[in-house]
C-alpha atoms as one frame of an Amber mdcrd trajectory, in Angstrom:
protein
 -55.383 151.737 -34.356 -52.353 154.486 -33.637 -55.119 157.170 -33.998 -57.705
 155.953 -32.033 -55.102 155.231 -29.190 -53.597 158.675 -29.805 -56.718 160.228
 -29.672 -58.055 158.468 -26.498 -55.114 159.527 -24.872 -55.223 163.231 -25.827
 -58.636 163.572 -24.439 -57.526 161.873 -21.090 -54.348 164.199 -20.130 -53.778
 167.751 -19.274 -50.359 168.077 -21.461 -51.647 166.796 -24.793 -49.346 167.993
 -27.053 -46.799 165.374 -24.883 -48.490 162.361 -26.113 -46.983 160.079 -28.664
 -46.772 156.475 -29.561 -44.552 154.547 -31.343 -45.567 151.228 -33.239 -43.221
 147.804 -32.684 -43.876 144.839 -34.924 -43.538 141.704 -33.269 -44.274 138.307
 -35.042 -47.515 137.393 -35.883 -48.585 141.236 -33.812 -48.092 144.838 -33.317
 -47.384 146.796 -30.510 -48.405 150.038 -29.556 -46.280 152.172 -27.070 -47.812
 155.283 -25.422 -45.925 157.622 -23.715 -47.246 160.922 -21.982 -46.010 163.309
 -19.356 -44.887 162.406 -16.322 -47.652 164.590 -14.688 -50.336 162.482 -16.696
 -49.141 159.028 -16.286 -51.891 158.378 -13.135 -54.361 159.760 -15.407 -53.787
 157.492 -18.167 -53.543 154.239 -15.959 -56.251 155.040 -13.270 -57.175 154.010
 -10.191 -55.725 150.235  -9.851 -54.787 150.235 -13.625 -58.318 150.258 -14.858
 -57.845 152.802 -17.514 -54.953 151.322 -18.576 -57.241 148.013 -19.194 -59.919
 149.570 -20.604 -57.791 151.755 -23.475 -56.034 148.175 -23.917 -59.413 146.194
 -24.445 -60.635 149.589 -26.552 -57.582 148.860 -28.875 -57.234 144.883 -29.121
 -61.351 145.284 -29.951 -60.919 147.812 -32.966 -58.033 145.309 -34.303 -59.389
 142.806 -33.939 -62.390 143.733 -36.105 -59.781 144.475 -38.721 -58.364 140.893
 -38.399 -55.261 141.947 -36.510 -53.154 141.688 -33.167 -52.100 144.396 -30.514
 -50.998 145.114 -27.796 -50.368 148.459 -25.577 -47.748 149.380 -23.597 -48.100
 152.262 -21.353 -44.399 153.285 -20.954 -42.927 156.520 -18.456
């Protein structure tokens, strides 16, 4: 799941080298936080966050084929 979100994200931003994400473990799920440049943060959410939802539906899809739980978190 980290390298599908990481490599979504590359292809979406001008500054890809800036991209990482970090991986939180929560109960019973794991989240995902993506950070990028400051430049690239519209880029990444979209017009009324609708790139943000589909890279989170993209994500909780591939997991959940896998059996597991995520989340993304889109952080500046």
């Amino acid at each position: 799941m980290k390298d599908l979100l990481i490599y979504i994200a590359k292809h979406l931003v001008d500054h890809p080298d800036d991209v990482t994400v970090s991986e939180r473990a929560l109960d019973s799920s794991t989240v995902y936080e993506l950070r990028v440049a400051p430049g690239d943060m519209g880029k990444v959410i979209g017009r009324y966050g609708r790139m943000a939802k589909d890279i989170r539906t993209l994500i909780r899809a591939a997991a959940k084929r896998q059996g597991k739980r995520v989340s993304v978190e889109i952080i500046d």
